[in-house]
C-alpha atoms as a printed R data frame, in Angstrom:
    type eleno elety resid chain resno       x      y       z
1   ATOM     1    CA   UNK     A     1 -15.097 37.696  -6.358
2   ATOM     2    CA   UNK     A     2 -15.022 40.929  -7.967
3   ATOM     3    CA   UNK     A     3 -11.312 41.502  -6.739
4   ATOM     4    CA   UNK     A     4 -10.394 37.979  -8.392
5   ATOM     5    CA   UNK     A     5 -11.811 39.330 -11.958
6   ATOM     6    CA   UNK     A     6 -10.522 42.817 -11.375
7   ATOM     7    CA   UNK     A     7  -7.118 40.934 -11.099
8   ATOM     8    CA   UNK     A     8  -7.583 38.593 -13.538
9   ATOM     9    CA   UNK     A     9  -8.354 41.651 -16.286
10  ATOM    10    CA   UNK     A    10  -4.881 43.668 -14.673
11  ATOM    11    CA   UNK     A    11  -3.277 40.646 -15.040
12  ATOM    12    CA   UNK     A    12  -4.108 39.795 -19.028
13  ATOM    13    CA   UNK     A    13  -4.038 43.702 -20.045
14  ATOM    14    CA   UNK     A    14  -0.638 44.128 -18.306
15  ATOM    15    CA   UNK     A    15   1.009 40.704 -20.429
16  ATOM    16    CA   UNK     A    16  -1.198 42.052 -23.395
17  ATOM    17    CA   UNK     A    17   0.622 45.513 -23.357
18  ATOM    18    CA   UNK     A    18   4.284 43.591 -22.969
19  ATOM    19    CA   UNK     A    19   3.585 41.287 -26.010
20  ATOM    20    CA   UNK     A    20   2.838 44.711 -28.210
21  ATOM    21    CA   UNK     A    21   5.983 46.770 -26.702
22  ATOM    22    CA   UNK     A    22   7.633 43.619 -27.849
23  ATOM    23    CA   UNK     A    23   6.525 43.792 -31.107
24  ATOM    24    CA   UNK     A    24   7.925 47.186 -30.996
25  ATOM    25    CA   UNK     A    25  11.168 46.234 -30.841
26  ATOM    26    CA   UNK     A    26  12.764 44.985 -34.442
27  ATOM    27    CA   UNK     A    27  14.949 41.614 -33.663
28  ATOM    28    CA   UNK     A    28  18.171 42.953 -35.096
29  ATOM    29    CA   UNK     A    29  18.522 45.638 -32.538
30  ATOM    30    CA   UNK     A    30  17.271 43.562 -29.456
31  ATOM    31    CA   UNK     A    31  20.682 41.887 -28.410
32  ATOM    32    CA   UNK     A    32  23.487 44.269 -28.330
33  ATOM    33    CA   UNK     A    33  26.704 43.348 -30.638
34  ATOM    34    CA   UNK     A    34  29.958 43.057 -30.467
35  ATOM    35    CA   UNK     A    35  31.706 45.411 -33.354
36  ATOM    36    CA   UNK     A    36  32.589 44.287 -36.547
37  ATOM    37    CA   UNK     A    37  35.427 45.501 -37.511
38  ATOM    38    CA   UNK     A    38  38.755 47.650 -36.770
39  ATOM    39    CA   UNK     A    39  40.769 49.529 -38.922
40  ATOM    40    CA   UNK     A    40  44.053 51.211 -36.997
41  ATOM    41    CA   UNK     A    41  46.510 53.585 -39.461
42  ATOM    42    CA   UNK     A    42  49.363 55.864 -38.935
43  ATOM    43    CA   UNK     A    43  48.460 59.649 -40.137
44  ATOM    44    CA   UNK     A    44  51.552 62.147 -40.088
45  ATOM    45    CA   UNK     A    45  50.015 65.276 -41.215
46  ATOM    46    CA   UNK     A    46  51.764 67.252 -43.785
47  ATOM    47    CA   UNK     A    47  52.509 70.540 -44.435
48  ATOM    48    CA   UNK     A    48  51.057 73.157 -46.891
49  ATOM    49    CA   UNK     A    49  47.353 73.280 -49.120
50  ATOM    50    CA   UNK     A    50  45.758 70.768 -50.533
51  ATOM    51    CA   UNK     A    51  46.368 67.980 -48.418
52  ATOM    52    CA   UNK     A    52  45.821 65.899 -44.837
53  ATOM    53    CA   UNK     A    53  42.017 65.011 -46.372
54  ATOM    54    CA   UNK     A    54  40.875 61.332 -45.810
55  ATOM    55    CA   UNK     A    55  37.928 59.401 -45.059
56  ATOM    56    CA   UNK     A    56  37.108 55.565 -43.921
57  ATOM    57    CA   UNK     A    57  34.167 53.863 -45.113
58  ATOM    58    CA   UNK     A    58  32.541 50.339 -45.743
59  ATOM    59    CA   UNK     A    59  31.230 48.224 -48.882
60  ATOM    60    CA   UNK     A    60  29.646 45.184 -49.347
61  ATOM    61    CA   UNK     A    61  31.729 42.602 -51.573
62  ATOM    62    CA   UNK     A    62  29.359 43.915 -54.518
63  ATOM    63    CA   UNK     A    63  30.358 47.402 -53.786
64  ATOM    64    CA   UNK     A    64  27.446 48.854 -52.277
65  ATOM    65    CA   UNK     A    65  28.086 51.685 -49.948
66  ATOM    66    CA   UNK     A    66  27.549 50.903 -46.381
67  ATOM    67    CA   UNK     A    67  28.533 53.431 -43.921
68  ATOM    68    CA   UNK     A    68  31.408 56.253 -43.410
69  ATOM    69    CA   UNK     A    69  33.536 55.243 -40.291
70  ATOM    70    CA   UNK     A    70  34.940 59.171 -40.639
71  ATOM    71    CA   UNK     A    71  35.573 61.656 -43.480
72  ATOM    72    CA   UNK     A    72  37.334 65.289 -42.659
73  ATOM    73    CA   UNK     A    73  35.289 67.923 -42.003
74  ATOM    74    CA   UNK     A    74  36.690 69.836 -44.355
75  ATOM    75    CA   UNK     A    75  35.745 67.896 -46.907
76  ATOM    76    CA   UNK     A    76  32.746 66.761 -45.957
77  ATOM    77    CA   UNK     A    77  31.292 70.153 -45.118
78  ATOM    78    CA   UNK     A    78  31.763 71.572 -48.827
79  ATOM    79    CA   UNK     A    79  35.504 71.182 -49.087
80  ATOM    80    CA   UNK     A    80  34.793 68.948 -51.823
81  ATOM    81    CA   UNK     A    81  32.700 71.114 -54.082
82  ATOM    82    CA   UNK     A    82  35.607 73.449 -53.962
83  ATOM    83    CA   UNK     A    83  38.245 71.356 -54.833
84  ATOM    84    CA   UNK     A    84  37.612 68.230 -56.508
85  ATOM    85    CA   UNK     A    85  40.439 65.949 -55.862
86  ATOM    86    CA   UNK     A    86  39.461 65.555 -52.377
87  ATOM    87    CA   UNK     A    87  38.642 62.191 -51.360
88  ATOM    88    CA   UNK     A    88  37.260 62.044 -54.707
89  ATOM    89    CA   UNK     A    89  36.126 57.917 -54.402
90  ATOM    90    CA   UNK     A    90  34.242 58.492 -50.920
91  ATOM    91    CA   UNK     A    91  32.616 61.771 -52.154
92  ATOM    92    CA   UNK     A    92  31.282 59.560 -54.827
93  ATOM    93    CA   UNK     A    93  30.246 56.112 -52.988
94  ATOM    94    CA   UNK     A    94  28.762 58.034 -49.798
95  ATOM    95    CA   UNK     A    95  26.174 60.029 -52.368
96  ATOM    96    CA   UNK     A    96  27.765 63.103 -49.982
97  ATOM    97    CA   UNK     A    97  25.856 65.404 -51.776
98  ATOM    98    CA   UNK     A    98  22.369 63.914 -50.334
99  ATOM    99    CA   UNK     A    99  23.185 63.829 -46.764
100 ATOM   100    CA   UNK     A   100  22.086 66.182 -44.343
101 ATOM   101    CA   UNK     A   101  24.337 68.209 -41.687
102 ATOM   102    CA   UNK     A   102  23.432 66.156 -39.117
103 ATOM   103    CA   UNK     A   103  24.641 63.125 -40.842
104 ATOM   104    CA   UNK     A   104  27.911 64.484 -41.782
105 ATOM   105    CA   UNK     A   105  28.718 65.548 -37.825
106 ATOM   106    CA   UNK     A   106  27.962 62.362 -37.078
107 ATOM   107    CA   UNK     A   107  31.406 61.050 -38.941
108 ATOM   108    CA   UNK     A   108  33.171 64.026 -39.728
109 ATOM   109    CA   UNK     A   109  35.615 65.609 -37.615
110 ATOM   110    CA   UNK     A   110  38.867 67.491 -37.524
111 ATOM   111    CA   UNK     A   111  41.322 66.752 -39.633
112 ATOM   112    CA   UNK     A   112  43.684 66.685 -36.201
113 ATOM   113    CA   UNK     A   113  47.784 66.042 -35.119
114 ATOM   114    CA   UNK     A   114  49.981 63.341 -35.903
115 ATOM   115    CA   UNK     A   115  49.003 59.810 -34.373
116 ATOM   116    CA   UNK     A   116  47.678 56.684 -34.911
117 ATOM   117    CA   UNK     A   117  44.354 56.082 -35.617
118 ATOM   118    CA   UNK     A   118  41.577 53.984 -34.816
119 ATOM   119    CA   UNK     A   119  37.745 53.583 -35.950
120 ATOM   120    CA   UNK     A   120  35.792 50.556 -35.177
121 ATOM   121    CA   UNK     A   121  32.927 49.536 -37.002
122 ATOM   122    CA   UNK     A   122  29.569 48.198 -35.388
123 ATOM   123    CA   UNK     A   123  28.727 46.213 -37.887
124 ATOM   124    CA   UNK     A   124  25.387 48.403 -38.957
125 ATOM   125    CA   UNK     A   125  24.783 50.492 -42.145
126 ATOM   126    CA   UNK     A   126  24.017 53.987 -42.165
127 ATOM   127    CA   UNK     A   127  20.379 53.677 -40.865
128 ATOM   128    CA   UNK     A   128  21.478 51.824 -38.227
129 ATOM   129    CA   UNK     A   129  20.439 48.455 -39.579
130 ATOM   130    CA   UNK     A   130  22.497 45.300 -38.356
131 ATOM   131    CA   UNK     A   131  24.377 44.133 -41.732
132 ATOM   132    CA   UNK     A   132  24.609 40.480 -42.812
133 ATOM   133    CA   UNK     A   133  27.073 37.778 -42.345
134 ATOM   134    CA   UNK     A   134  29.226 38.094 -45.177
135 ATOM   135    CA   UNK     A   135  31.845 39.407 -47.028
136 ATOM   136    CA   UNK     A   136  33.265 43.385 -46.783
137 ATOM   137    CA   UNK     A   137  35.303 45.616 -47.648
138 ATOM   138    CA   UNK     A   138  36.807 48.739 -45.716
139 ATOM   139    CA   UNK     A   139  38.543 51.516 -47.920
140 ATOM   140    CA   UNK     A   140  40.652 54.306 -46.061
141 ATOM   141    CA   UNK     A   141  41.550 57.267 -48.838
142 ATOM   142    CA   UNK     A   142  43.867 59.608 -48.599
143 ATOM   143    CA   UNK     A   143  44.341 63.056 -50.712
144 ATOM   144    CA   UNK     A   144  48.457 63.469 -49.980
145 ATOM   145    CA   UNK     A   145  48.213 67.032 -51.961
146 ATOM   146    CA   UNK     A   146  45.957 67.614 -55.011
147 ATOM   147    CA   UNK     A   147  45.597 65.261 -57.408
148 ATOM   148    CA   UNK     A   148  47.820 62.634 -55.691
149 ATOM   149    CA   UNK     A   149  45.611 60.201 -53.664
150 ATOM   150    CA   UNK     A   150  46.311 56.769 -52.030
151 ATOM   151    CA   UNK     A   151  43.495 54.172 -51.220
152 ATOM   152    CA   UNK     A   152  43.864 51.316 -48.962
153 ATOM   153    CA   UNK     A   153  41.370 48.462 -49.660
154 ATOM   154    CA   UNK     A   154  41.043 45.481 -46.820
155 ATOM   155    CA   UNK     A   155  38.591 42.772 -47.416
156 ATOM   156    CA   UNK     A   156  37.433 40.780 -44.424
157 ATOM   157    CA   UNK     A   157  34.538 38.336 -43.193
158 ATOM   158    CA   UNK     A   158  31.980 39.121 -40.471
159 ATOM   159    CA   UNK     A   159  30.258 35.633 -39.146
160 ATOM   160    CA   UNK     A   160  33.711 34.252 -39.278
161 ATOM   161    CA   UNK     A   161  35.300 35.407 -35.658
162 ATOM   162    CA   UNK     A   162  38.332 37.423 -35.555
163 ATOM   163    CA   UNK     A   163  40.827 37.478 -38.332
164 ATOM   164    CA   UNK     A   164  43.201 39.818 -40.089
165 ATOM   165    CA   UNK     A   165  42.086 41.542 -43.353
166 ATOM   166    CA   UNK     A   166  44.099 41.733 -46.471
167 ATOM   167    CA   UNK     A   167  45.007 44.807 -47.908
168 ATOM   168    CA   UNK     A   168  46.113 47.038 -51.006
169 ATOM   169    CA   UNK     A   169  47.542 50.218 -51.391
170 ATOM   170    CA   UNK     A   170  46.974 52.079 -54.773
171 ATOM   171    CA   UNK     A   171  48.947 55.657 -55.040
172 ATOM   172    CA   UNK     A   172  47.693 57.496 -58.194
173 ATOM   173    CA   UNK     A   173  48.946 61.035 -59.407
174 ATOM   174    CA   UNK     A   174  52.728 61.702 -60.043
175 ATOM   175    CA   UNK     A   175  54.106 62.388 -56.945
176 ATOM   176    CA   UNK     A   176  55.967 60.229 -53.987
177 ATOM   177    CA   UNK     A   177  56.373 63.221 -51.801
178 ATOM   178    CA   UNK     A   178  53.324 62.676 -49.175
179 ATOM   179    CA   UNK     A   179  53.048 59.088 -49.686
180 ATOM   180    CA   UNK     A   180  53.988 58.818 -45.962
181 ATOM   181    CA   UNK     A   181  51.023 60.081 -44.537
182 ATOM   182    CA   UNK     A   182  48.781 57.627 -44.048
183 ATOM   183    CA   UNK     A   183  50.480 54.231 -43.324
184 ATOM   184    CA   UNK     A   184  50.537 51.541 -41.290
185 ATOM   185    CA   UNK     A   185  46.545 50.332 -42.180
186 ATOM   186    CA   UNK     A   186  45.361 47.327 -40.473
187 ATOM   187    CA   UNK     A   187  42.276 45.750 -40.580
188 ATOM   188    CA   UNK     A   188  40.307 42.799 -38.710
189 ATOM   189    CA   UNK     A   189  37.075 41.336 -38.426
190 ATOM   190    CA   UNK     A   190  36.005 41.227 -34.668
191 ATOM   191    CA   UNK     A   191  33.402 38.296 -34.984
């Protein structure tokens, strides 16, 4: 008898202890996702100062800052209190100023060769928090040399399945000389 009630009390404190872990465990991060989003571009890297700079980052449709796909190192590691005019737009959005090292490792890298390049997005924000259903937006910027800069801007759905994004390309400053280093952008939603 007293084996039956020493089971019976293993048995409830062992399903007790699995309802709490869980608990424990927040319902957006449970069930593994598929990613978001793509976004594949061209980057030929050019010669001389002031240039090859560019990051990739998300918005909401309301323009809320999301999450940084990848930024430079360069940049993000100070470059960008030395000179300005580098990927002025995603200094601004990301709040780069208030992040710690760590975070900036975590999306920054070399600036690297020629190639084509591709980031995928898991569809979370920058504390890791599944985003949504809903509309976004994915911006690649590009500092070509100095003030000259060219922003890509591709809107998309996520909840939707997979479909290509539109985008724009804005060039601002006076020059056409490095407008060929970042080309080629694509963009789709993944689910």
């Amino acid at each position: 008898m007293k084996q039956i009630i020493f089971l019976l009390f293993l048995l409830a404190f062992s399903l007790s202890f699995a309802a709490a872990q869980t608990e424990l465990i927040p319902a957006q991060t449970a069930l593994p996702q598929a990613p978001a989003a793509e976004v594949s571009f061209n980057f030929t890297r050019q010669g001389g100062p002031a240039s090859n700079q560019f990051a990739v980052w998300v918005e909401d449709a309301a323009g809320q800052y999301i999450k940084t796909l990848y930024a430079t190192r360069w940049t993000a590691v100070g470059g960008w209190q030395r000179r300005p005019t580098s990927i002025p737009v995603w200094v601004s959005r990301s709040n780069l100023g208030e992040k710690t090292s760590g975070q900036l490792d975590a999306v920054s890298g070399a600036t690297g060769q020629t190639g084509r390049r591709t980031f995928t997005w898991n569809g979370t924000d920058s504390g890791g928090s599944l985003v949504p259903p809903g509309n976004y937006v994915i911006y690649v910027e590009g500092t070509l040399r100095w003030e000259n800069q060219v922003m890509f801007r591709s809107t998309f759905t996520v909840g939707q399945g997979a479909a290509p994004a539109h985008t724009s390309v804005t060039f601002s400053g006076g020059s056409t000389a490095e407008r060929g280093m970042l080309t080629g952008v694509t963009v789709r939603a993944l689910r």
